[in-house]
N, CA, C and O atoms as a printed pandas DataFrame, in Angstrom:
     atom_number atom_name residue_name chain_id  residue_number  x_coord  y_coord  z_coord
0              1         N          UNK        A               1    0.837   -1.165    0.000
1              2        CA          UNK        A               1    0.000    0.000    0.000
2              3         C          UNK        A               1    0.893    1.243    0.000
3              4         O          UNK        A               1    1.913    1.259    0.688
4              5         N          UNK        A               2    0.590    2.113   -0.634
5              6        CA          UNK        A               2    0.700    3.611   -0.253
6              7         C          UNK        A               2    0.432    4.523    0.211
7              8         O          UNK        A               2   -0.738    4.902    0.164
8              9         N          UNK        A               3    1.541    5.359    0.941
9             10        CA          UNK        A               3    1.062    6.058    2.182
10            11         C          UNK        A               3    1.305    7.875    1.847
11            12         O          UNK        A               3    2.446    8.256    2.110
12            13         N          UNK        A               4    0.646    8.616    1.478
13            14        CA          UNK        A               4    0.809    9.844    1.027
14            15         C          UNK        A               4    1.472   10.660    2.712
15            16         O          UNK        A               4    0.757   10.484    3.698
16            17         N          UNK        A               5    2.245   11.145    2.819
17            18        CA          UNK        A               5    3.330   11.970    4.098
18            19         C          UNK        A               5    3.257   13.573    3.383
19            20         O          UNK        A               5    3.965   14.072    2.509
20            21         N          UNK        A               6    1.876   14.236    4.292
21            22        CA          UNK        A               6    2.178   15.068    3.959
22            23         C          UNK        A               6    2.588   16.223    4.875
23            24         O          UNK        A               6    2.237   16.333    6.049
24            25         N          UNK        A               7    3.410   17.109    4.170
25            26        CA          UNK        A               7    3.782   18.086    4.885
26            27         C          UNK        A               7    3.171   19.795    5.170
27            28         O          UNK        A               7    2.126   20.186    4.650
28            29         N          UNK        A               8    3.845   20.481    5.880
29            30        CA          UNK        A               8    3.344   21.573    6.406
30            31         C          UNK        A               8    3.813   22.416    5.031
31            32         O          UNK        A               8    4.891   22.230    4.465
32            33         N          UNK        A               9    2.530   23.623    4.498
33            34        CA          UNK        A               9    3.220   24.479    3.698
34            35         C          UNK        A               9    4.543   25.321    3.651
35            36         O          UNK        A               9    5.049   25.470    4.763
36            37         N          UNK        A              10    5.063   25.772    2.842
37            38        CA          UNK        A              10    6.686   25.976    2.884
38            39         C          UNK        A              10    6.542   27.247    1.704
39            40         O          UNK        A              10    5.937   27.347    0.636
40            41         N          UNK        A              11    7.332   28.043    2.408
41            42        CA          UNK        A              11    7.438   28.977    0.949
42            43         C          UNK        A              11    8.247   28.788   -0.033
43            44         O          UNK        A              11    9.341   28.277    0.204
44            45         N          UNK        A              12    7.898   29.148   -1.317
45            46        CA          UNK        A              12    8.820   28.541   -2.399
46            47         C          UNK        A              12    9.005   30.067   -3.104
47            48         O          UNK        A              12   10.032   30.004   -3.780
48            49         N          UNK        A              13    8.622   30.922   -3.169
49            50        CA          UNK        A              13    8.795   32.164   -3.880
50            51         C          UNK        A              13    7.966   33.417   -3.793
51            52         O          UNK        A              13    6.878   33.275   -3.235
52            53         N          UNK        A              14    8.250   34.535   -4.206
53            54        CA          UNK        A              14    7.314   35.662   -4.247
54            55         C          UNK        A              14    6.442   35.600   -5.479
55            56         O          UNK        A              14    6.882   35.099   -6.514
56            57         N          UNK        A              15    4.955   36.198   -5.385
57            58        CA          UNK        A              15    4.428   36.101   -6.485
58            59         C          UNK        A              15    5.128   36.613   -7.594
59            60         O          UNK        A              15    5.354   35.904   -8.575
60            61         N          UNK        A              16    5.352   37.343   -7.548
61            62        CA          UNK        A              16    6.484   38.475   -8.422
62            63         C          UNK        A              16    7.386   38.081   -9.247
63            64         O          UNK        A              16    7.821   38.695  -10.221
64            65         N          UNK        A              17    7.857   36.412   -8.627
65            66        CA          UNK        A              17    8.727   35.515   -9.307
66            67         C          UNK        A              17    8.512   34.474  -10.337
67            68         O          UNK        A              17    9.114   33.601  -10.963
68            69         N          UNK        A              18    7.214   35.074  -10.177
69            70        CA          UNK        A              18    6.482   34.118  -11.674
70            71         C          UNK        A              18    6.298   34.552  -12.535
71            72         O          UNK        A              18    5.872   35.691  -12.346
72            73         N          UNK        A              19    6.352   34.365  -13.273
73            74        CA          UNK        A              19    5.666   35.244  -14.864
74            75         C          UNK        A              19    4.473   34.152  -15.543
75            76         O          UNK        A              19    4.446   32.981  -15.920
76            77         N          UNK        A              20    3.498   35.348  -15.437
77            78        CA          UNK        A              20    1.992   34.494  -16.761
78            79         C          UNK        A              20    2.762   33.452  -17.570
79            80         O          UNK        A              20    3.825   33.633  -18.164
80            81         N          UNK        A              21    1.897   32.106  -17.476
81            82        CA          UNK        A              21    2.027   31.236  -18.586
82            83         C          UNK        A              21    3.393   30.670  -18.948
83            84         O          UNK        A              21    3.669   30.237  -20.067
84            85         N          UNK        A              22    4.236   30.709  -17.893
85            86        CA          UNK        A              22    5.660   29.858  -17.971
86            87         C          UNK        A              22    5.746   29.087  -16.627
87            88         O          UNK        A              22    5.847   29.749  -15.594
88            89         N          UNK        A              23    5.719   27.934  -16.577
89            90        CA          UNK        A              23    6.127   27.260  -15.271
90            91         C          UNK        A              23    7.643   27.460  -14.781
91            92         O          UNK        A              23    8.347   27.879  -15.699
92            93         N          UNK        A              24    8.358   27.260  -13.516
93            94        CA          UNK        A              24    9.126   27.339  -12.503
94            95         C          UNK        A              24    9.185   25.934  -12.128
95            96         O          UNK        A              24    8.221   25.179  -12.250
96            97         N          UNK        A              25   10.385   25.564  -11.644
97            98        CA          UNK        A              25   10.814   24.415  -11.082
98            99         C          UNK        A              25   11.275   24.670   -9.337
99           100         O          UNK        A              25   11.820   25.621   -8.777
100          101         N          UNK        A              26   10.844   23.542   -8.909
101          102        CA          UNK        A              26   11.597   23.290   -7.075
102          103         C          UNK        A              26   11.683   22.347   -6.818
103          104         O          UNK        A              26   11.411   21.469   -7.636
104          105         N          UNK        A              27   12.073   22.072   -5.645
105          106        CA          UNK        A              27   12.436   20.852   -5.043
106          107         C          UNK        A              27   12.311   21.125   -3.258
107          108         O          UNK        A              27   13.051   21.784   -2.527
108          109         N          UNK        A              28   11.131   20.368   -2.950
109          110        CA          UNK        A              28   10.902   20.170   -1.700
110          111         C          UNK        A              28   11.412   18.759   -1.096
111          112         O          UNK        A              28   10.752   17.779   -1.439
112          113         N          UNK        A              29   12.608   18.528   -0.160
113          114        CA          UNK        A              29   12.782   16.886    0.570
114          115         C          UNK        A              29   12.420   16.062   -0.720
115          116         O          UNK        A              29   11.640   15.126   -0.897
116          117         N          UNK        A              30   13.149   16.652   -1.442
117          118        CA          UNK        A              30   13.240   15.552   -3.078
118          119         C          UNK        A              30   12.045   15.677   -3.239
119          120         O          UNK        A              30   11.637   14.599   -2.808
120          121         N          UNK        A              31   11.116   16.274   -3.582
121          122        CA          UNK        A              31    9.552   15.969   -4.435
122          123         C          UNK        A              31    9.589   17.654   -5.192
123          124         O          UNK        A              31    9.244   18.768   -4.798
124          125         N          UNK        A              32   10.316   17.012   -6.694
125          126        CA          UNK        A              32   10.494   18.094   -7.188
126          127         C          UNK        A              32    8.821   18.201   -8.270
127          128         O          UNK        A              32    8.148   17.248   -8.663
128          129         N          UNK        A              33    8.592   19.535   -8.473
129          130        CA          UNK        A              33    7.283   20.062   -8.544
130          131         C          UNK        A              33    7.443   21.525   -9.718
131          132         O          UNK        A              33    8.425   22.229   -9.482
132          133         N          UNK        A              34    6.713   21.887  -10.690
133          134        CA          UNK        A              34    6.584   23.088  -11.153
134          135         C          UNK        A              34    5.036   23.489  -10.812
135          136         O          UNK        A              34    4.002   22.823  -10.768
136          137         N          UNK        A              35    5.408   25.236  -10.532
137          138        CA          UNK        A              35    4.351   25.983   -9.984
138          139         C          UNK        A              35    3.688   26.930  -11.190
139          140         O          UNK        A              35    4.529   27.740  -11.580
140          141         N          UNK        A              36    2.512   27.042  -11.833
141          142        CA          UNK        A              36    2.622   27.841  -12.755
142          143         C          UNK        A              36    1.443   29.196  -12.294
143          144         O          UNK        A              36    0.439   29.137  -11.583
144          145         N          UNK        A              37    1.918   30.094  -12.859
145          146        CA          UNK        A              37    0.750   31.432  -13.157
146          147         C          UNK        A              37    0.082   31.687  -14.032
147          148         O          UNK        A              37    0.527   32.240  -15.037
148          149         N          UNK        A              38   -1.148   31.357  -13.889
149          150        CA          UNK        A              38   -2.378   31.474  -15.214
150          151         C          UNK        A              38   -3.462   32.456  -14.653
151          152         O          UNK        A              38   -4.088   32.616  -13.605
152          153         N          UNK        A              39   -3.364   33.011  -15.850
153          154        CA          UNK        A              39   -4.610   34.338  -15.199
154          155         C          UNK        A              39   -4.556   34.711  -13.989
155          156         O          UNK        A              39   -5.618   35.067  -13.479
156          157         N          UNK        A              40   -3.374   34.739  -13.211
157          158        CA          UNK        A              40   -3.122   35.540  -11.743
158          159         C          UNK        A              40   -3.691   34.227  -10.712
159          160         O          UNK        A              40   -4.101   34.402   -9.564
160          161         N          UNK        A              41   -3.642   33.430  -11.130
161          162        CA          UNK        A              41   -3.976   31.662  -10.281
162          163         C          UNK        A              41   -2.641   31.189  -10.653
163          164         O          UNK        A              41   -2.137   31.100  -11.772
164          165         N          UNK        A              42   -2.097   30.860   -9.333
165          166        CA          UNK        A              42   -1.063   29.623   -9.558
166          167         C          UNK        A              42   -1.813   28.333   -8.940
167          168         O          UNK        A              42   -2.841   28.245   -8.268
168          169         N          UNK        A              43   -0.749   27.197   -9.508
169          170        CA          UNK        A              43   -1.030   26.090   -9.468
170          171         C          UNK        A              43    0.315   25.347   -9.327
171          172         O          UNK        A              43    1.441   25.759   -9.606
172          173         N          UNK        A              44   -0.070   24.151   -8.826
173          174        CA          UNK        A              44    1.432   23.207   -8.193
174          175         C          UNK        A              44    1.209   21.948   -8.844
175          176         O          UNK        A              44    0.149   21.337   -8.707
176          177         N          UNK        A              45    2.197   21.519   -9.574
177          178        CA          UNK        A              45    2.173   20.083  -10.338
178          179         C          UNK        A              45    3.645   19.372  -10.094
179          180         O          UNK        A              45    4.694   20.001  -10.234
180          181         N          UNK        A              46    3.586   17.852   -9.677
181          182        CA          UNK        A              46    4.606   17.362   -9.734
182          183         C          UNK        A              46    5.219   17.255  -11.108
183          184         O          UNK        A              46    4.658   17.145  -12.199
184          185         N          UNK        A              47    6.310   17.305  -10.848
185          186        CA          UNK        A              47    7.091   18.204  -12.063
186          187         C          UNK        A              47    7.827   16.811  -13.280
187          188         O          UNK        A              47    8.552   17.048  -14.247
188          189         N          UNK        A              48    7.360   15.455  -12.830
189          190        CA          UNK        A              48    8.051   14.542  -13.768
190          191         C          UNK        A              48    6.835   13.596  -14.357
191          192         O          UNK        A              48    6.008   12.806  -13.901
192          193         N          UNK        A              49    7.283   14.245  -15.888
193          194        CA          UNK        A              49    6.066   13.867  -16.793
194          195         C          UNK        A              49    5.864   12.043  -16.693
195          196         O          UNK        A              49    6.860   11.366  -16.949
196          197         N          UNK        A              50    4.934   11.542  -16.427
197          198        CA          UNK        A              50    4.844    9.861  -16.496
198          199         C          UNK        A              50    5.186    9.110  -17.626
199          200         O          UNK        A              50    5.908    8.115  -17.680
200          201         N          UNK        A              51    4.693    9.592  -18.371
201          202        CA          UNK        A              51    5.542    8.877  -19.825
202          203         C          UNK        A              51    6.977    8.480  -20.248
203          204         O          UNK        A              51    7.221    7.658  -21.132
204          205         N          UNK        A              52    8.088    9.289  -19.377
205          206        CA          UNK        A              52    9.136    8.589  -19.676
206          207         C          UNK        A              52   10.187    9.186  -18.527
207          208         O          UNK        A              52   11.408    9.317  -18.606
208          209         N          UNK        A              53    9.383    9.465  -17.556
209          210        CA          UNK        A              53    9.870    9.786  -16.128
210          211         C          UNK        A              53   11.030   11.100  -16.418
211          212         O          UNK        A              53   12.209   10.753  -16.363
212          213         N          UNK        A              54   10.828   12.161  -16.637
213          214        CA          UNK        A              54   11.184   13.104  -17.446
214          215         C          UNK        A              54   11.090   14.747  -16.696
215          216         O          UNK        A              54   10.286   15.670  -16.830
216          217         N          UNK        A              55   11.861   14.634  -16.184
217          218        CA          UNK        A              55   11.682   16.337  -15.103
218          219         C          UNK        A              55   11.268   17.683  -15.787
219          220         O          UNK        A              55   11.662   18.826  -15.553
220          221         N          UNK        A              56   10.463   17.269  -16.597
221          222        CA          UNK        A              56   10.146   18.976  -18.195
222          223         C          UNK        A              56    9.216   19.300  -17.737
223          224         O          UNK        A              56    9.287   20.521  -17.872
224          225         N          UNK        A              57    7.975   19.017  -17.069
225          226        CA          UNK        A              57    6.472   19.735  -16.885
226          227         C          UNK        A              57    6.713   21.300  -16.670
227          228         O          UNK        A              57    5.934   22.086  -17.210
228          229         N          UNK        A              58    7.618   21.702  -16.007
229          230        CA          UNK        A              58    7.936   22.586  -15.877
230          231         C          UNK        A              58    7.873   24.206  -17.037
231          232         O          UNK        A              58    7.432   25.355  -17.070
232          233         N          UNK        A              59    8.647   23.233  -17.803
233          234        CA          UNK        A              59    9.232   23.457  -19.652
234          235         C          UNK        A              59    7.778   23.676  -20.701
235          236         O          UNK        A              59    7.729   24.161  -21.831
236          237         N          UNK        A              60    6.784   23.180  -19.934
237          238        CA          UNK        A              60    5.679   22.946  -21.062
238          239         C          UNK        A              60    4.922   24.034  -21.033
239          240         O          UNK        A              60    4.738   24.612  -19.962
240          241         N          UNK        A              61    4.387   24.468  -22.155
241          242        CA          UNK        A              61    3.117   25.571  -22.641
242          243         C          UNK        A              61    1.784   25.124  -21.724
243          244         O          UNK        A              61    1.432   24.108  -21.124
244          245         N          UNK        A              62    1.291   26.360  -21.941
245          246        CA          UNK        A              62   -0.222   26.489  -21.069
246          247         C          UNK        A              62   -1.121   26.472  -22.582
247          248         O          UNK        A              62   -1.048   27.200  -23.572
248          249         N          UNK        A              63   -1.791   25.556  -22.327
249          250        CA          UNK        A              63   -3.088   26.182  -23.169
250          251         C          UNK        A              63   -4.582   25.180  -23.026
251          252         O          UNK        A              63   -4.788   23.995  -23.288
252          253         N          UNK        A              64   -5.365   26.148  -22.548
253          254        CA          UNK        A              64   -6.912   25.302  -22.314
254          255         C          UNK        A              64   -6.786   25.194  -20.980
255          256         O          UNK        A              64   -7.401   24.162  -20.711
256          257         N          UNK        A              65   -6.297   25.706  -19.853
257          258        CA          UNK        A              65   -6.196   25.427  -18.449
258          259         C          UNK        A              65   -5.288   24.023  -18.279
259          260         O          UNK        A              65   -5.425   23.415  -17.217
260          261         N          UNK        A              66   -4.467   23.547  -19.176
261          262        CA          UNK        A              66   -3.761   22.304  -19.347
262          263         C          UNK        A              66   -2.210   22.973  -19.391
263          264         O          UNK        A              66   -1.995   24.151  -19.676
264          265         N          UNK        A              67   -1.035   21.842  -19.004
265          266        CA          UNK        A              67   -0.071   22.145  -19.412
266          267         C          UNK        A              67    0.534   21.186  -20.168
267          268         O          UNK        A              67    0.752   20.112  -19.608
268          269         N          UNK        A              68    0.832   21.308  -21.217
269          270        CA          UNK        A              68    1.262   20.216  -22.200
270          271         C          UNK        A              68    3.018   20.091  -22.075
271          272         O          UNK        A              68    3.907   20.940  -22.140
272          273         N          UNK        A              69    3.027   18.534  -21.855
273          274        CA          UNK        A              69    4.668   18.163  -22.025
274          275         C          UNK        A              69    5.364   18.654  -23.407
275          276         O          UNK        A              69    4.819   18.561  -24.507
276          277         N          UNK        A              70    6.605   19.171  -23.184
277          278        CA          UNK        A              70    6.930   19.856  -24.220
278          279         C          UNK        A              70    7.533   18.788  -25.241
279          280         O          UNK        A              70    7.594   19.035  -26.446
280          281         N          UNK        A              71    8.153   17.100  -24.465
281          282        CA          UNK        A              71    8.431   16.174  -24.914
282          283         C          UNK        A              71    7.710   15.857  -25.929
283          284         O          UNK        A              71    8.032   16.177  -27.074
284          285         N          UNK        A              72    6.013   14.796  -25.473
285          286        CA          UNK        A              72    5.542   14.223  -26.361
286          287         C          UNK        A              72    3.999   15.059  -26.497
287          288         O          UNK        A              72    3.105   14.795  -27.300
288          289         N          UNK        A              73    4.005   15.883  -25.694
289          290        CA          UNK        A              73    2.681   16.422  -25.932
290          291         C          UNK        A              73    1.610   15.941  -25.191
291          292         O          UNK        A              73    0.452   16.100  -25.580
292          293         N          UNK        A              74    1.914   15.321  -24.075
293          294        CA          UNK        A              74    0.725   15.022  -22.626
294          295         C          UNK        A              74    0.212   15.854  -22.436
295          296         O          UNK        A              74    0.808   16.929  -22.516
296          297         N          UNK        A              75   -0.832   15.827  -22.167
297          298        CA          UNK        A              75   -1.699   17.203  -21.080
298          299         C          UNK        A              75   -2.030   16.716  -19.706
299          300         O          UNK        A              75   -2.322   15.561  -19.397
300          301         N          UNK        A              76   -1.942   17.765  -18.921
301          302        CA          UNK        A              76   -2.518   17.570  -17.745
302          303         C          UNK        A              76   -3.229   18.668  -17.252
303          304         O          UNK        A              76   -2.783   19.806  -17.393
304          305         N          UNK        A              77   -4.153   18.473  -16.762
305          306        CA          UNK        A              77   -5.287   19.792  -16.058
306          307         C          UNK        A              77   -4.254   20.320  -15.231
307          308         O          UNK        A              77   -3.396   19.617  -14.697
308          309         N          UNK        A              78   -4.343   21.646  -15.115
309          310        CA          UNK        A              78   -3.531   22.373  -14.279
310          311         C          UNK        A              78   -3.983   22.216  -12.566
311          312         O          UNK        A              78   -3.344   22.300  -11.517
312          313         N          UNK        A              79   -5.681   21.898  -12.965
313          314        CA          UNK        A              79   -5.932   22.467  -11.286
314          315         C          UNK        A              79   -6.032   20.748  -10.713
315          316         O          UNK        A              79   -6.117   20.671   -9.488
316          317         N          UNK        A              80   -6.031   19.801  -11.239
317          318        CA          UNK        A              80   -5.988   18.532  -10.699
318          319         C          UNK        A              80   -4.890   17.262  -11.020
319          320         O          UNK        A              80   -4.887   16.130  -10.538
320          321         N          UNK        A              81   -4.042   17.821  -11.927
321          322        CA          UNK        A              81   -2.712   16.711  -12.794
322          323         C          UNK        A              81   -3.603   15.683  -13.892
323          324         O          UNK        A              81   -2.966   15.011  -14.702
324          325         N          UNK        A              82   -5.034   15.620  -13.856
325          326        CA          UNK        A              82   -5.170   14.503  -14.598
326          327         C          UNK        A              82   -5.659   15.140  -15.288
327          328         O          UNK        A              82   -6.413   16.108  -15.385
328          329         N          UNK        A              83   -4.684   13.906  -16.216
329          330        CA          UNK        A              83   -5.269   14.087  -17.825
330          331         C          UNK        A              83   -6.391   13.250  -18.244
331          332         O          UNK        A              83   -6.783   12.375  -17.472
332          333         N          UNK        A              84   -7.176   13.484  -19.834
333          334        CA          UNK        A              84   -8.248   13.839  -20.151
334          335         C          UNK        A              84   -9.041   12.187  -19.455
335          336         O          UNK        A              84   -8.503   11.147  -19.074
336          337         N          UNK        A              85  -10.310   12.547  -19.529
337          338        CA          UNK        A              85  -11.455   10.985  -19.189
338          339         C          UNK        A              85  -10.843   11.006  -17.725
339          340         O          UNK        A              85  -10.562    9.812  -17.625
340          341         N          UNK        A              86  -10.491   11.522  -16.640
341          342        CA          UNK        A              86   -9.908   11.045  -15.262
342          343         C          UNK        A              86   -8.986   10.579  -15.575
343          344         O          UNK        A              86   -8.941    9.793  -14.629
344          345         N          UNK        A              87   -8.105   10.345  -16.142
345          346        CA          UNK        A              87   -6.787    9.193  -16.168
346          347         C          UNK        A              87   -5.705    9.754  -15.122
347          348         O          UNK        A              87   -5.258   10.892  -15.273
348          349         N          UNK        A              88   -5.446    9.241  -14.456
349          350        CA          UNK        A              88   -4.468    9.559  -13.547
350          351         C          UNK        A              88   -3.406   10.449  -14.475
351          352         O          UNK        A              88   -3.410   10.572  -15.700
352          353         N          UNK        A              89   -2.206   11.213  -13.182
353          354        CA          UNK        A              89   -1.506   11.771  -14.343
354          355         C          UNK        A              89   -0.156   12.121  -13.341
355          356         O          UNK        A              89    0.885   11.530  -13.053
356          357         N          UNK        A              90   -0.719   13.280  -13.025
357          358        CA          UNK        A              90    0.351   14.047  -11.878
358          359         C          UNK        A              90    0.192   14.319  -10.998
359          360         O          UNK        A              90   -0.944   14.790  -11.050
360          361         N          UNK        A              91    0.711   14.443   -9.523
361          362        CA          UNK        A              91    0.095   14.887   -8.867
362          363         C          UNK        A              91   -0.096   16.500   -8.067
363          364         O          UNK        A              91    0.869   17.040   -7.527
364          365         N          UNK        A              92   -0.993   16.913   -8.087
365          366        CA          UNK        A              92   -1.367   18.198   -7.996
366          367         C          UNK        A              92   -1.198   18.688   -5.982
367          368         O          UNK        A              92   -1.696   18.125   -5.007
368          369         N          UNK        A              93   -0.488   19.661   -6.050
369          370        CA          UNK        A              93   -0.416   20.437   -4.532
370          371         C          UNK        A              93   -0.923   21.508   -3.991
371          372         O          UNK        A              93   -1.128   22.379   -4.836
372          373         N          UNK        A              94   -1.216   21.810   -2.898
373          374        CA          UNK        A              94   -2.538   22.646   -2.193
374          375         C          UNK        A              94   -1.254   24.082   -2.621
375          376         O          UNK        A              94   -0.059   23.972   -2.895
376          377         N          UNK        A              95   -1.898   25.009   -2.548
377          378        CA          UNK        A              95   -0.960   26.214   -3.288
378          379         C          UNK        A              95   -1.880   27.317   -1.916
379          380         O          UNK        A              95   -3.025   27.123   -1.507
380          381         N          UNK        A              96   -0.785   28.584   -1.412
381          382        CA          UNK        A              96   -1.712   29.452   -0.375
382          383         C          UNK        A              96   -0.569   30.505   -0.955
383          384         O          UNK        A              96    0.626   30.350   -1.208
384          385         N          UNK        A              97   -1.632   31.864   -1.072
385          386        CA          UNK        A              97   -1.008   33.369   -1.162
386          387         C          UNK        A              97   -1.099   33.721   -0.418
387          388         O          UNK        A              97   -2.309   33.811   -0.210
388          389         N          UNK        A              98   -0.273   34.296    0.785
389          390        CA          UNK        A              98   -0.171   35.773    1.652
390          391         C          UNK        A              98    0.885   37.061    1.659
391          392         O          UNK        A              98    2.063   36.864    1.360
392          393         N          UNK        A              99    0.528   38.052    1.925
393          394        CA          UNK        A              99    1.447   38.731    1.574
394          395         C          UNK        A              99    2.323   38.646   -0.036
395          396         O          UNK        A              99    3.498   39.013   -0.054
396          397         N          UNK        A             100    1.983   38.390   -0.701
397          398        CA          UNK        A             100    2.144   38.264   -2.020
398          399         C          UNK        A             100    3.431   36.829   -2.075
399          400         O          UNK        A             100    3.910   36.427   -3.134
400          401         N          UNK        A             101    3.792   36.246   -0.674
401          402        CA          UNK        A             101    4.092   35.163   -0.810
402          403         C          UNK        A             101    3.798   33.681   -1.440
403          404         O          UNK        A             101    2.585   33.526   -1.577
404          405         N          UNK        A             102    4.427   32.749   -1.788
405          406        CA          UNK        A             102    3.616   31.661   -2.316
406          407         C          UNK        A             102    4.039   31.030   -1.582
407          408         O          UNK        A             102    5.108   31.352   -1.063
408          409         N          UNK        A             103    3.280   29.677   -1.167
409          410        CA          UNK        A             103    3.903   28.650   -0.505
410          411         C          UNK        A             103    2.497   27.491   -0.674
411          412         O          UNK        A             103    1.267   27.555   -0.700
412          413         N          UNK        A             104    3.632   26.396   -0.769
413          414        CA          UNK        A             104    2.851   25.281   -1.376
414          415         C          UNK        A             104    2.866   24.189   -0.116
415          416         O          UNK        A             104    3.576   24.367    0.874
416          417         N          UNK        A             105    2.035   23.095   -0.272
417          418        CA          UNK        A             105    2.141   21.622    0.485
418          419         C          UNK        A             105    2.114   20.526   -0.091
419          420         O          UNK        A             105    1.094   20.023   -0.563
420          421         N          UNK        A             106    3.323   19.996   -0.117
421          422        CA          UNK        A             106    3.818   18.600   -0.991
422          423         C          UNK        A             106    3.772   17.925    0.218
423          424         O          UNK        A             106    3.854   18.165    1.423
424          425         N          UNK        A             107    3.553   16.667   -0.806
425          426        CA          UNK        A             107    3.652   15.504    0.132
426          427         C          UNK        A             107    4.713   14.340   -0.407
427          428         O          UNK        A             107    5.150   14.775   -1.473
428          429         N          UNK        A             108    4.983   13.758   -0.280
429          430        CA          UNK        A             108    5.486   12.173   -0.605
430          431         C          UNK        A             108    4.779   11.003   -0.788
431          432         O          UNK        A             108    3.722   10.732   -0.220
432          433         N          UNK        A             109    5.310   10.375   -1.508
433          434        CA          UNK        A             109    4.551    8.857   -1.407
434          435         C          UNK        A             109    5.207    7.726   -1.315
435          436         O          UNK        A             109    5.772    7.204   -2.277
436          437         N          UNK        A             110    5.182    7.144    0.123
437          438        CA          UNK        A             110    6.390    5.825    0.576
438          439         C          UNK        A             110    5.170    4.528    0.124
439          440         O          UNK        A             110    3.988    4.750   -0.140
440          441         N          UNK        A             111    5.904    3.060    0.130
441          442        CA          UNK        A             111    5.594    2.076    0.690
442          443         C          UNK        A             111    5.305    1.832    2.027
443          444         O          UNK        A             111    5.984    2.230    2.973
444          445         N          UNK        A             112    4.040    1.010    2.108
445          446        CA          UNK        A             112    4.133    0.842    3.498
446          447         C          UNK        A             112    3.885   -0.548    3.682
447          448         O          UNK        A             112    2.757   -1.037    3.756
448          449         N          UNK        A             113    5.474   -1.479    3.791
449          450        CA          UNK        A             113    5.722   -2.478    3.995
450          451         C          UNK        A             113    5.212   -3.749    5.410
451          452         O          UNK        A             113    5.667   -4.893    5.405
């Protein structure tokens, strides 16, 4: 089984440090993630595309509330990681603004032997 460990929000940047419609890369306790800015909404996506385990989500265009792998051309919903019909995809992180701060809550996912 799998056990989702999640953690306390963490700041990762100023809003200011984003720019519309280009994702950003981080790395929280190894669960690296891109954050993007769409229409003044960010959003948090684990950042390694499933198709060929590939650290680019980051790298990929916005279009349709989706961010498409720049590799092969995946989509994933921005506000949930899955792509189209429910199909599992990526996984998506709770995102909080204050003070024009961002800070996100990742989690992990162990075995639980």
């Amino acid at each position: 089984m799998i056990i989702k460990r999640e953690k306390e929000f963490q700041l990762i940047c100023k809003v200011t440090d984003l720019k519309e419609n280009e994702g950003k890369r981080f790395i929280i306790d190894d669960v690296e993630f891109a954050v993007f800015k769409v229409n003044g909404e960010i959003f948090a996506l684990n950042n390694i595309c499933p198709h060929q385990k590939s650290a680019i989500i980051y790298n990929g265009f916005i279009e349709d509330g989706k961010v498409v792998c720049p590799a092969h051309g995946w989509e994933f919903n921005l506000c949930d990681g899955k792509q189209g019909f429910g199909k599992s995809g990526l996984d998506s992180y709770s995102v909080k603004v204050e003070n024009g701060n961002v800070y996100v809550k990742v989690f992990s996912k162990e075995l639980d032997w």
